[in-house]
N, C-alpha and C positions, 0 to 999 in steps of 0.2 A: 532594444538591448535584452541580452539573454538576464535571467533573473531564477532564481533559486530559491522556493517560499523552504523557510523554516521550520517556525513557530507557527501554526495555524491551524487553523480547525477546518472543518467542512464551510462554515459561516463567511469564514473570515477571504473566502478567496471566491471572486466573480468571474473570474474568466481564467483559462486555461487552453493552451494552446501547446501538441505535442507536434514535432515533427512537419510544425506552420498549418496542422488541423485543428478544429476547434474541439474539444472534448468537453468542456462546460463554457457555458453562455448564460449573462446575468442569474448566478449560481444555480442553475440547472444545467445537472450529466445530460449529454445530448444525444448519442446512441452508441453506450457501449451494453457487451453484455458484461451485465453484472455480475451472474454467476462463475463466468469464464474470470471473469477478474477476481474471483473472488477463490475459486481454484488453484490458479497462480501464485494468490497470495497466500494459501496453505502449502502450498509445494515447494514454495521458496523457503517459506517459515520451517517447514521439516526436514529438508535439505542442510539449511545451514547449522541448526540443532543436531543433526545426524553427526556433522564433521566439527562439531563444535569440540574445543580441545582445551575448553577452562575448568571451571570449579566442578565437583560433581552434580549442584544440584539443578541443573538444564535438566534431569529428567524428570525432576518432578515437577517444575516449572513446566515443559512441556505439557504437561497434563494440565495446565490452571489455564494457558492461553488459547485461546480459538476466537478464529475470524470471523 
């Protein structure tokens, strides 16, 4: 059954499987690159901040968060 972690930490999850590939196994990442994931996750993070259309202070907020 498909499943959807919430609440969790890096600790708290042993196994992970994307797409029916294994990604982690007995909580070890098993071969991603991490840099590329980690790229991804600033490019998304600046994207949606760029087109973000709430309060004003996302910009400075922007400046405190990095991955």
């Amino acid at each position: 059954l498909p499943a959807v972690v919430t609440l969790a930490d890096n600790q708290n999850v042993d196994t992970v499987y994307v797409a029916g590939a294994p990604v982690k196994a007995a909580g070890r990442i098993l071969s991603h690159d991490m840099r590329r994931v980690r790229r991804l996750a600033v490019e998304s993070r600046d994207r949606l901040l760029r087109n973000w259309s709430g309060p004003g202070y996302v910009d400075s907020l922007a400046r405190q968060v990095s991955i």
